[in-house]
Chimera marker file (.cmm) of the C-alpha trace (Angstrom):
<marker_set name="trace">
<marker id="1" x="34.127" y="-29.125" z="-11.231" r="1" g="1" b="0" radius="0.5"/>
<marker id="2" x="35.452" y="-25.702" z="-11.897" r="1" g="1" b="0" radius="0.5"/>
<marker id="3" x="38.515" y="-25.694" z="-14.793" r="1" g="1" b="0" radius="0.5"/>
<marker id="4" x="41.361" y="-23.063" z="-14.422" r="1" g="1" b="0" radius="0.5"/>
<marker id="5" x="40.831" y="-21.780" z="-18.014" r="1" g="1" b="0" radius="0.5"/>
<marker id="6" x="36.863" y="-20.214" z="-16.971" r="1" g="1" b="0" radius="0.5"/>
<marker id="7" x="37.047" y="-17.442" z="-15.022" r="1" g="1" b="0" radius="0.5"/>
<marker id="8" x="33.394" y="-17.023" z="-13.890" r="1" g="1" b="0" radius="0.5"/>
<marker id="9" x="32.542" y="-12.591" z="-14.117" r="1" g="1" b="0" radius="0.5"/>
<marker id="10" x="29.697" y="-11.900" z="-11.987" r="1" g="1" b="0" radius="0.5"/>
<marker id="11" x="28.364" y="-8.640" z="-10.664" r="1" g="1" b="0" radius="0.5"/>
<marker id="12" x="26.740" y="-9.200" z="-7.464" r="1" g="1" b="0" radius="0.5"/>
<marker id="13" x="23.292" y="-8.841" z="-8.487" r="1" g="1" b="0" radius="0.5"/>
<marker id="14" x="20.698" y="-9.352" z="-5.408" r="1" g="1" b="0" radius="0.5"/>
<marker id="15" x="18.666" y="-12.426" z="-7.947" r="1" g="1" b="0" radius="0.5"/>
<marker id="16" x="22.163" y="-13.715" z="-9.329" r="1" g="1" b="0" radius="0.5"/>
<marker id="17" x="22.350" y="-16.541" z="-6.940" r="1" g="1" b="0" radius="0.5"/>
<marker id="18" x="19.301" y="-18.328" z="-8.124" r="1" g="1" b="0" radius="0.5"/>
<marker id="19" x="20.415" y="-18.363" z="-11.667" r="1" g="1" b="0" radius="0.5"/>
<marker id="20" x="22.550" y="-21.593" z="-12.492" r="1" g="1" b="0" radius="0.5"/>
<marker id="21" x="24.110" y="-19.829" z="-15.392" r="1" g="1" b="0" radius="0.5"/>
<marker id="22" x="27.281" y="-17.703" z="-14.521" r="1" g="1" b="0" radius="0.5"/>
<marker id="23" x="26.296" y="-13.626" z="-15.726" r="1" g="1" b="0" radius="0.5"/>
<marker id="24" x="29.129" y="-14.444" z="-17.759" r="1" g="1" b="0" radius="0.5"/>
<marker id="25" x="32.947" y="-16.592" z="-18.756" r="1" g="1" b="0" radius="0.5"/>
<marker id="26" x="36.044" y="-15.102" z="-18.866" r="1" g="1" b="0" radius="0.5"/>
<marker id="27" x="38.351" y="-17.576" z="-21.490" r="1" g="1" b="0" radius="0.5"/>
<marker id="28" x="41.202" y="-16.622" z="-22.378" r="1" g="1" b="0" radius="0.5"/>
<marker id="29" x="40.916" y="-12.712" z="-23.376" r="1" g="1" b="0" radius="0.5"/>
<marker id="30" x="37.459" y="-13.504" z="-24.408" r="1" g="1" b="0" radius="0.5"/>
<marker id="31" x="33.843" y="-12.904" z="-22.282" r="1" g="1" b="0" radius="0.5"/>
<marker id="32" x="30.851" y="-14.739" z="-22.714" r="1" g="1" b="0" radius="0.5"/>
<marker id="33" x="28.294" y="-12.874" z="-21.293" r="1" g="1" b="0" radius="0.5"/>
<marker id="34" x="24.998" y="-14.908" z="-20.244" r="1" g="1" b="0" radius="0.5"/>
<marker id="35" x="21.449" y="-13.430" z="-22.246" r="1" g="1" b="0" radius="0.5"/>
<marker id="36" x="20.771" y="-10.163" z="-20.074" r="1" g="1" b="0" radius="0.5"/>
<marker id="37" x="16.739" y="-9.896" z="-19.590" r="1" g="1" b="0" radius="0.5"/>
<marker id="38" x="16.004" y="-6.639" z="-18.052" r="1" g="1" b="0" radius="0.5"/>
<marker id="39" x="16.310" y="-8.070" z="-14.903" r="1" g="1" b="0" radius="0.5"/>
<marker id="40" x="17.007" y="-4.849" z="-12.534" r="1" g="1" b="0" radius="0.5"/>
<marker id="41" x="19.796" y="-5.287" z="-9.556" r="1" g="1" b="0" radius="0.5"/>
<marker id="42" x="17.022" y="-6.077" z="-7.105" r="1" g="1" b="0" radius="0.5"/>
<marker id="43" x="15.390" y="-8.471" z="-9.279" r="1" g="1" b="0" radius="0.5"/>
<marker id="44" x="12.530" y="-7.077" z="-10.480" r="1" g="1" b="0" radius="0.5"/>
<marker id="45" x="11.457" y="-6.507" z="-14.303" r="1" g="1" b="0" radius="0.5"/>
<marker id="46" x="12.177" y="-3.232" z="-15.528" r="1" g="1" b="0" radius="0.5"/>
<marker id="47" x="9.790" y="-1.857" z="-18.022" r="1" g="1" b="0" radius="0.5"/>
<marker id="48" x="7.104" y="-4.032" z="-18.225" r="1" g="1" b="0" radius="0.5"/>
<marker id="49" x="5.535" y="-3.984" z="-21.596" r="1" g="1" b="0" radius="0.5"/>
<marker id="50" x="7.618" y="-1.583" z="-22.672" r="1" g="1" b="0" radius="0.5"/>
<marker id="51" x="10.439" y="-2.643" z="-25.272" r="1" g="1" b="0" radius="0.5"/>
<marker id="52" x="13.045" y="0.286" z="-25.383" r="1" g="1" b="0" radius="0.5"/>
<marker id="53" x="13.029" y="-0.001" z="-21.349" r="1" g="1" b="0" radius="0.5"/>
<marker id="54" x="13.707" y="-3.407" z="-21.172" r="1" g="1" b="0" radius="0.5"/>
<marker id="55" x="16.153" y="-3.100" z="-24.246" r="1" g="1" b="0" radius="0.5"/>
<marker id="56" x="17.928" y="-0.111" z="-21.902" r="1" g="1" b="0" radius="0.5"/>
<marker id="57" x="17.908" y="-2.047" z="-18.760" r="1" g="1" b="0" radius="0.5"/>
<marker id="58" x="19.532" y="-4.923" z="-20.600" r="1" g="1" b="0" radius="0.5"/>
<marker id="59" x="22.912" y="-2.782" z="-21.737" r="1" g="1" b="0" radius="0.5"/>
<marker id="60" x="23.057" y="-1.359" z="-18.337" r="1" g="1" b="0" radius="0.5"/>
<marker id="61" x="23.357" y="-4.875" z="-17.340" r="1" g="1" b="0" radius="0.5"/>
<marker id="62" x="25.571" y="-6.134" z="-19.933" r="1" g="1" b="0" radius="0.5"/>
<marker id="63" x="27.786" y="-2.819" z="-19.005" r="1" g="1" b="0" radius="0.5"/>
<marker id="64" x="27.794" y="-3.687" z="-15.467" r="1" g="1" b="0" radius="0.5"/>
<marker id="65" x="29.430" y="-7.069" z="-16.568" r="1" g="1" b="0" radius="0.5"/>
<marker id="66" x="31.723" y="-5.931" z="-18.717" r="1" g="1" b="0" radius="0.5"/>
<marker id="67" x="32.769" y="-3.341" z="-16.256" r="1" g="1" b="0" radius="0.5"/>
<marker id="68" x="33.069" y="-5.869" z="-13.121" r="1" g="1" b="0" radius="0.5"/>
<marker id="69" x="35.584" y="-7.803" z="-16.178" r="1" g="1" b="0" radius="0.5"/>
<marker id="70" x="37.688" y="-4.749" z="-16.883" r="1" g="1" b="0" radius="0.5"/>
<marker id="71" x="35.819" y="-4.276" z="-20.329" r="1" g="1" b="0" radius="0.5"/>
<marker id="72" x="33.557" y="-1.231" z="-21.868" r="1" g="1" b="0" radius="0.5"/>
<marker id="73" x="30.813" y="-1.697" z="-24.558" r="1" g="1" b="0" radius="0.5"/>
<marker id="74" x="33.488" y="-0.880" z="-27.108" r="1" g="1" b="0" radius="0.5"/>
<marker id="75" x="35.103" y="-4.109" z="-26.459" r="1" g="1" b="0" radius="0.5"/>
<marker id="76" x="31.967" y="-6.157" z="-27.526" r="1" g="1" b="0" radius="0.5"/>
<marker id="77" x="32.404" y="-8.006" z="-30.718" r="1" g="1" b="0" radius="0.5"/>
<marker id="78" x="29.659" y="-9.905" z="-31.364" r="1" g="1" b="0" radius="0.5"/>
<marker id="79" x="25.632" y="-9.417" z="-30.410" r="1" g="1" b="0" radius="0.5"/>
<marker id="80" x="22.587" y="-11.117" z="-30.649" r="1" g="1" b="0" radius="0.5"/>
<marker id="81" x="19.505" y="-9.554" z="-29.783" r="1" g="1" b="0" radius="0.5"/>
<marker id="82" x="15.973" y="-11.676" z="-29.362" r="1" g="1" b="0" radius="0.5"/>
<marker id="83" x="12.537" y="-9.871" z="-29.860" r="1" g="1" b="0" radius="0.5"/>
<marker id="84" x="9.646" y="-11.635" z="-28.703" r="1" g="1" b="0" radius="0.5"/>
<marker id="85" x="7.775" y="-8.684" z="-30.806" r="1" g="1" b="0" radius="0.5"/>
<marker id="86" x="7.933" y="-7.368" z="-34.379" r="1" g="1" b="0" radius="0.5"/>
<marker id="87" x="9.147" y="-3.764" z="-34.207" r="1" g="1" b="0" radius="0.5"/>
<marker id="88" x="7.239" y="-1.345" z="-35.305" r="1" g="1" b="0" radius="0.5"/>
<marker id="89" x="8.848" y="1.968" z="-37.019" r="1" g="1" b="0" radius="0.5"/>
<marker id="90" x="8.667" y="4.181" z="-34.103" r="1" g="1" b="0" radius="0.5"/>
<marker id="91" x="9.666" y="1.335" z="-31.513" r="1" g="1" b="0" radius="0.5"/>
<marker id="92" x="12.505" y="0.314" z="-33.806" r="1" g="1" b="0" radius="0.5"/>
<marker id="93" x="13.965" y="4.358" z="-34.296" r="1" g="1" b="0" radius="0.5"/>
<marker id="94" x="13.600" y="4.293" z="-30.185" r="1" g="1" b="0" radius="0.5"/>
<marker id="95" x="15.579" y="0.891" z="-29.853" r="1" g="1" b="0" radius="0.5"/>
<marker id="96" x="18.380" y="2.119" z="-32.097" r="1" g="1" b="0" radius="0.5"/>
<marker id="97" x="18.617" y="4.952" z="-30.075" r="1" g="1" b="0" radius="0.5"/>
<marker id="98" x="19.370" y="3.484" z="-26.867" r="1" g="1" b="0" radius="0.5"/>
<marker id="99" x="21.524" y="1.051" z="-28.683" r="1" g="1" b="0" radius="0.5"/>
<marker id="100" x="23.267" y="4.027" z="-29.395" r="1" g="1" b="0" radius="0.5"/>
<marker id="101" x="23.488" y="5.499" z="-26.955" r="1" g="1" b="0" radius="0.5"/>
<marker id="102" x="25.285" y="2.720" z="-25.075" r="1" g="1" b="0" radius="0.5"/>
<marker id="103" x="27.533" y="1.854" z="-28.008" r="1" g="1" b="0" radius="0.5"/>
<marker id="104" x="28.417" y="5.659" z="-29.746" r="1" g="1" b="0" radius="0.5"/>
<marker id="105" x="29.388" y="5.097" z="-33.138" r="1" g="1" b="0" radius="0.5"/>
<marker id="106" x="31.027" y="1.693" z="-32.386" r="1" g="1" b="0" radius="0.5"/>
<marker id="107" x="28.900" y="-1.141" z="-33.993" r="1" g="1" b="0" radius="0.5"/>
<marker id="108" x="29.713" y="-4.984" z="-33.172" r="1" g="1" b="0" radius="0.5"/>
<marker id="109" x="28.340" y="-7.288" z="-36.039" r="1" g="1" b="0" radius="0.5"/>
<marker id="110" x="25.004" y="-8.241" z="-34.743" r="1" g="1" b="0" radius="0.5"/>
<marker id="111" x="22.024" y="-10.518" z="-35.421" r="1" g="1" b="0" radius="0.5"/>
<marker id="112" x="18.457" y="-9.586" z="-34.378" r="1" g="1" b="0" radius="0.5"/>
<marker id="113" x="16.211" y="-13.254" z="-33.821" r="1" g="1" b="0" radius="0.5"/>
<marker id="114" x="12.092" y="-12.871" z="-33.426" r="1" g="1" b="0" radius="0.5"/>
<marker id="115" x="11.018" y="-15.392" z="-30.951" r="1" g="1" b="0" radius="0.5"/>
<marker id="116" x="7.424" y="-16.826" z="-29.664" r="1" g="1" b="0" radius="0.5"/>
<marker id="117" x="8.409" y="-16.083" z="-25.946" r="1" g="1" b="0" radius="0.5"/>
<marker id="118" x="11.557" y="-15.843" z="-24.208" r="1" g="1" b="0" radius="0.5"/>
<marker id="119" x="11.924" y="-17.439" z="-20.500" r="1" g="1" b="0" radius="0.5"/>
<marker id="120" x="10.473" y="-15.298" z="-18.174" r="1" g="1" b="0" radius="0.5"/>
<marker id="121" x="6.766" y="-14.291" z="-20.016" r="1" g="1" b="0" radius="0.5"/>
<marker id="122" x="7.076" y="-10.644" z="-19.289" r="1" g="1" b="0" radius="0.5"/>
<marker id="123" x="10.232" y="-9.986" z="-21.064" r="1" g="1" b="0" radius="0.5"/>
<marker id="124" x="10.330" y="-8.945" z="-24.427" r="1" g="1" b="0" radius="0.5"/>
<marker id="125" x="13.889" y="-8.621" z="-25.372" r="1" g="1" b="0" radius="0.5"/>
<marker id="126" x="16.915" y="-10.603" z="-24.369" r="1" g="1" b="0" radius="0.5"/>
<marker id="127" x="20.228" y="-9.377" z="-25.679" r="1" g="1" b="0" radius="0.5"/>
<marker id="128" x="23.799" y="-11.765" z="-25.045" r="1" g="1" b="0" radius="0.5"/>
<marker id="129" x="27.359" y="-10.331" z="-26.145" r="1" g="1" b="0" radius="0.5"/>
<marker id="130" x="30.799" y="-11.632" z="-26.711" r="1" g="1" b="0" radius="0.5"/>
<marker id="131" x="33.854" y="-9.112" z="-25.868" r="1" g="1" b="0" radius="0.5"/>
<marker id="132" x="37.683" y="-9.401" z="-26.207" r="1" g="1" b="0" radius="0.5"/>
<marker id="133" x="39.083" y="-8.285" z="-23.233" r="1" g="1" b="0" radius="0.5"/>
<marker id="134" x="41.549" y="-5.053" z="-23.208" r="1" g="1" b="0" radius="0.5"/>
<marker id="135" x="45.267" y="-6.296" z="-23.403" r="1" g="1" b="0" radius="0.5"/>
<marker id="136" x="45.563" y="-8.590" z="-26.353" r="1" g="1" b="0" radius="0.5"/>
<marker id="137" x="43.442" y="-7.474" z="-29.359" r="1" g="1" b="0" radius="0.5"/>
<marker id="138" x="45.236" y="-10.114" z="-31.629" r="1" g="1" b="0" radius="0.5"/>
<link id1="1" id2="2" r="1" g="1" b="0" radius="0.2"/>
<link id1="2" id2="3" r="1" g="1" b="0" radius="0.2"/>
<link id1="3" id2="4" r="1" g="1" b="0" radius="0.2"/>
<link id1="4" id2="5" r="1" g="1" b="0" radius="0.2"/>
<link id1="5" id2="6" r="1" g="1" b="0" radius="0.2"/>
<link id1="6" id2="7" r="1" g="1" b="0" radius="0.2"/>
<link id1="7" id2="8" r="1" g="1" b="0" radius="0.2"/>
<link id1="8" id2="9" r="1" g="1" b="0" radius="0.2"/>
<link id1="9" id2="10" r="1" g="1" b="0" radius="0.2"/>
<link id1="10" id2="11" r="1" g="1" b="0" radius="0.2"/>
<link id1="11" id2="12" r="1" g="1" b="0" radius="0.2"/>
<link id1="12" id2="13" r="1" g="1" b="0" radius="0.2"/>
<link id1="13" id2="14" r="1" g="1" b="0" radius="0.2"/>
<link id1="14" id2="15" r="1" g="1" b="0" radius="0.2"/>
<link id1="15" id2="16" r="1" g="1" b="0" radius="0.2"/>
<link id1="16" id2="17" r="1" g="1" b="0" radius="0.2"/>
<link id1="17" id2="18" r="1" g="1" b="0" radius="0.2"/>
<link id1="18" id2="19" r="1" g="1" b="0" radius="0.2"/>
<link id1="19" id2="20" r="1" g="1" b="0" radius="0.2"/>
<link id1="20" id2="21" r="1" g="1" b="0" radius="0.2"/>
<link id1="21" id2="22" r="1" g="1" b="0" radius="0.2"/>
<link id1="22" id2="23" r="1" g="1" b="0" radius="0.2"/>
<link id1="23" id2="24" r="1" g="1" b="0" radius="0.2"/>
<link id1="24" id2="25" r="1" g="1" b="0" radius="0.2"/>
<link id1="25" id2="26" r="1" g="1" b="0" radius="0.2"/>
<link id1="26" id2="27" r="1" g="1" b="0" radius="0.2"/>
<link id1="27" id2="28" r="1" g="1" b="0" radius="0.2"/>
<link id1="28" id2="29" r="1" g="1" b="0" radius="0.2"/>
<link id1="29" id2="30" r="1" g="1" b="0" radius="0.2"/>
<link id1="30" id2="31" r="1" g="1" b="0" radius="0.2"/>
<link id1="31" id2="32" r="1" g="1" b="0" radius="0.2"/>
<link id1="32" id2="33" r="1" g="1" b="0" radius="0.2"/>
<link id1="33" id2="34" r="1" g="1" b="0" radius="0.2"/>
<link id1="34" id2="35" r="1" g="1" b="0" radius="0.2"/>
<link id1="35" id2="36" r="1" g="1" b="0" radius="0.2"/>
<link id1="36" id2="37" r="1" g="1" b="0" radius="0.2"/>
<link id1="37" id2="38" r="1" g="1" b="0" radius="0.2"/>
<link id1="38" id2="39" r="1" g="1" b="0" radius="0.2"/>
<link id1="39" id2="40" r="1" g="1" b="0" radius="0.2"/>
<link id1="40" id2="41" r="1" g="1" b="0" radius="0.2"/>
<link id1="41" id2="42" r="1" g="1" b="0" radius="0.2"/>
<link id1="42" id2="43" r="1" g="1" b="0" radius="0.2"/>
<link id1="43" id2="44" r="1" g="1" b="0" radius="0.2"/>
<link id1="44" id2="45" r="1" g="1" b="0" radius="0.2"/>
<link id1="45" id2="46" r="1" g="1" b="0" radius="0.2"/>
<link id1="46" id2="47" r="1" g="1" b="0" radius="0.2"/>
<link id1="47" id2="48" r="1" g="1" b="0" radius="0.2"/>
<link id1="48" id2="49" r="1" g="1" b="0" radius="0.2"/>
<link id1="49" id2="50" r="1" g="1" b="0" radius="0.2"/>
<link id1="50" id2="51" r="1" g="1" b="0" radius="0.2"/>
<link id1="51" id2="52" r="1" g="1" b="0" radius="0.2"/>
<link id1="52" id2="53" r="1" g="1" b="0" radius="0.2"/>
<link id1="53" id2="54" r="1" g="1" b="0" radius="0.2"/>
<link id1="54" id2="55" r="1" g="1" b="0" radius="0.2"/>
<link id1="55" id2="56" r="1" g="1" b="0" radius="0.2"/>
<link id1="56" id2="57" r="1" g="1" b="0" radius="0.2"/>
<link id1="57" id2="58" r="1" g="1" b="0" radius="0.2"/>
<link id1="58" id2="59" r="1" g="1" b="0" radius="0.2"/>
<link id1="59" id2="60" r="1" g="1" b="0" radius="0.2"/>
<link id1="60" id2="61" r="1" g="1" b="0" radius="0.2"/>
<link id1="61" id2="62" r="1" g="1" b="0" radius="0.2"/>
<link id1="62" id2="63" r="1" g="1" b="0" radius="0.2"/>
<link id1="63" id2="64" r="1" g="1" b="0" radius="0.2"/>
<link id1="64" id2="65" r="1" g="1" b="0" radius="0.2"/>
<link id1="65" id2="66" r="1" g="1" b="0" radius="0.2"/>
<link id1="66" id2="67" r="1" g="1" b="0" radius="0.2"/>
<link id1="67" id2="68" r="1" g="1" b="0" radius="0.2"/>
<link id1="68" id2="69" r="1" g="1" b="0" radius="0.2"/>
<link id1="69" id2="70" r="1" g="1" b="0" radius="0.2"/>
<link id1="70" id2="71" r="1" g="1" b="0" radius="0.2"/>
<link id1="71" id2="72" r="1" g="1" b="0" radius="0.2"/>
<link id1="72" id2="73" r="1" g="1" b="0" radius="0.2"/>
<link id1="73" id2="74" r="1" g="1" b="0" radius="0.2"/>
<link id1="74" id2="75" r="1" g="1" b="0" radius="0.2"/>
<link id1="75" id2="76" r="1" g="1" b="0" radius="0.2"/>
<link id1="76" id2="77" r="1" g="1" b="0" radius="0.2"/>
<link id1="77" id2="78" r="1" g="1" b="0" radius="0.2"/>
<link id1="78" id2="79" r="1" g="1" b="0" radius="0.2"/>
<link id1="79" id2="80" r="1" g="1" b="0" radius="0.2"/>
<link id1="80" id2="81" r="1" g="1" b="0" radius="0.2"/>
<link id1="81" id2="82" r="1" g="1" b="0" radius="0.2"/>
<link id1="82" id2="83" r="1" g="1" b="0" radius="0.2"/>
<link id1="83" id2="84" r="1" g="1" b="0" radius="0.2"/>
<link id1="84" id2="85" r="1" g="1" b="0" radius="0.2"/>
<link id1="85" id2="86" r="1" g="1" b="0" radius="0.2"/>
<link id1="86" id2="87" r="1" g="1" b="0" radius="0.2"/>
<link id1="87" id2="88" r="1" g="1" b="0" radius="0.2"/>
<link id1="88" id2="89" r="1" g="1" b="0" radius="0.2"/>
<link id1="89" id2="90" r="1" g="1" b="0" radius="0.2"/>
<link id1="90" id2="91" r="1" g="1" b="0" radius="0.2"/>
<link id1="91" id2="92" r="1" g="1" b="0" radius="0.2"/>
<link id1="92" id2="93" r="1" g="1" b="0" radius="0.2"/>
<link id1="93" id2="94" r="1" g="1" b="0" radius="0.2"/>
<link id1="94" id2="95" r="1" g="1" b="0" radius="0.2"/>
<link id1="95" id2="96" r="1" g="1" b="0" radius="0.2"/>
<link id1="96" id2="97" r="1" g="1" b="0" radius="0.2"/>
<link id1="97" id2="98" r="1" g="1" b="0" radius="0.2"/>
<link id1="98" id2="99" r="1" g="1" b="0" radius="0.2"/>
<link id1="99" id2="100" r="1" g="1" b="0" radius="0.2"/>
<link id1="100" id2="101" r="1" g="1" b="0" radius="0.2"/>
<link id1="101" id2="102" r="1" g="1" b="0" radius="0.2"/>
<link id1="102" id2="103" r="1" g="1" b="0" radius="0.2"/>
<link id1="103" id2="104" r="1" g="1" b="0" radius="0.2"/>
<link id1="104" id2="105" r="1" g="1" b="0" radius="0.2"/>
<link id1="105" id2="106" r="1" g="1" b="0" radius="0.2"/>
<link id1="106" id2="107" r="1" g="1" b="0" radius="0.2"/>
<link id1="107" id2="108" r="1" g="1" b="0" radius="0.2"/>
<link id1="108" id2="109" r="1" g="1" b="0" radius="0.2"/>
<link id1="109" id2="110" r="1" g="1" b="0" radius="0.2"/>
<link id1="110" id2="111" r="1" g="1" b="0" radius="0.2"/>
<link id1="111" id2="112" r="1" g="1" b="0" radius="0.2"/>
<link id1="112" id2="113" r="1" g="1" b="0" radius="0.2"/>
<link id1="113" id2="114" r="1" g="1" b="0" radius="0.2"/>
<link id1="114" id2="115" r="1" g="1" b="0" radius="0.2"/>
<link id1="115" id2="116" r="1" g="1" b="0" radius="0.2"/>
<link id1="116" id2="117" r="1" g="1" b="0" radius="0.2"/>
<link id1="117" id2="118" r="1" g="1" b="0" radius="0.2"/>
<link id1="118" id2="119" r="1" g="1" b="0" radius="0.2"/>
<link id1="119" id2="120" r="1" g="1" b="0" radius="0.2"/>
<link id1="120" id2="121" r="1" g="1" b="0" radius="0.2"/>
<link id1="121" id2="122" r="1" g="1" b="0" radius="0.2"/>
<link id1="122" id2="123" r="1" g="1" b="0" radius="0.2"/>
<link id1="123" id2="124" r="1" g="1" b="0" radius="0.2"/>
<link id1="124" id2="125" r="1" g="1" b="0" radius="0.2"/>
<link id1="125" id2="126" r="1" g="1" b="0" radius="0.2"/>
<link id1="126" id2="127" r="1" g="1" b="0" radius="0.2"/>
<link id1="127" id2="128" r="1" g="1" b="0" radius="0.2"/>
<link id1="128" id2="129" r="1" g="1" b="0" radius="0.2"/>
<link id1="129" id2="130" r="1" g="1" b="0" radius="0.2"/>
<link id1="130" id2="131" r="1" g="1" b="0" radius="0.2"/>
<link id1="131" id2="132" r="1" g="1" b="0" radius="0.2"/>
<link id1="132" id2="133" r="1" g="1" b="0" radius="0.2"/>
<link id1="133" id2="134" r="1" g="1" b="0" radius="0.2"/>
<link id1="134" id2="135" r="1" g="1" b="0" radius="0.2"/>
<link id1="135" id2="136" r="1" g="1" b="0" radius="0.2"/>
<link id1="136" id2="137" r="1" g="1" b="0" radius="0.2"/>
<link id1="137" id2="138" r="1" g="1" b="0" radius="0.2"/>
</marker_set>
């Protein structure tokens, strides 16, 4: 049963399909986004065992979503980022970089969970977002 205030945002992935939960909600002027794994368009894991290239994989994906919704990065409000790792010094400076790098100097309020494992074994981060949509910043 689909209800005419969710607006499912989806951005055509190739491994989308097989996922039961939409990429992301539209309600209202507000997106949901999904937790992005790095989870490449063709399905396959982007930087295995390596942290900052799942982490960069991930906000290409969450960009690609906000995109196919109309939105930019600098419309995200609220992030939450799970490690399945502790971060290291030198991991951690890289991490904040491509943050960054994605983000400029804008900086959504944000939470950063450790977790045992995360769904798929192989991933080690799995970042979800919540924008307001461009139009009514009330």
């Amino acid at each position: 049963m689909t209800r005419p205030h969710l607006d499912p945002v989806a951005p055509q992935w190739d491994w989308e399909h097989d996922m039961p939960p939409a990429p992301a909600l539209r309600a209202g002027n507000t997106l949901y986004l999904s937790g992005q794994i790095a989870l490449a368009p063709d399905g396959t894991l982007a930087g295995a065992g390596d942290l900052v290239a799942q982490a960069r994989q991930c906000f290409e994906n969450i960009r690609a979503i906000l995109a196919r919704a109309g939105a930019t990065m600098q419309d995200v409000v609220k992030m939450t980022t799970y490690f399945t790792c502790n971060l290291d010094e030198a991991v951690a400076s890289e991490y904040w970089a491509v943050r960054k790098a994605f983000f400029g100097e804008h900086r959504p309020a944000s939470t950063g969970v450790q977790v045992r494992a995360l769904l798929m074994p192989a991933c080690l981060i799995e970042i979800d977002v919540i924008a307001v949509l461009p139009g009514d910043r009330s």
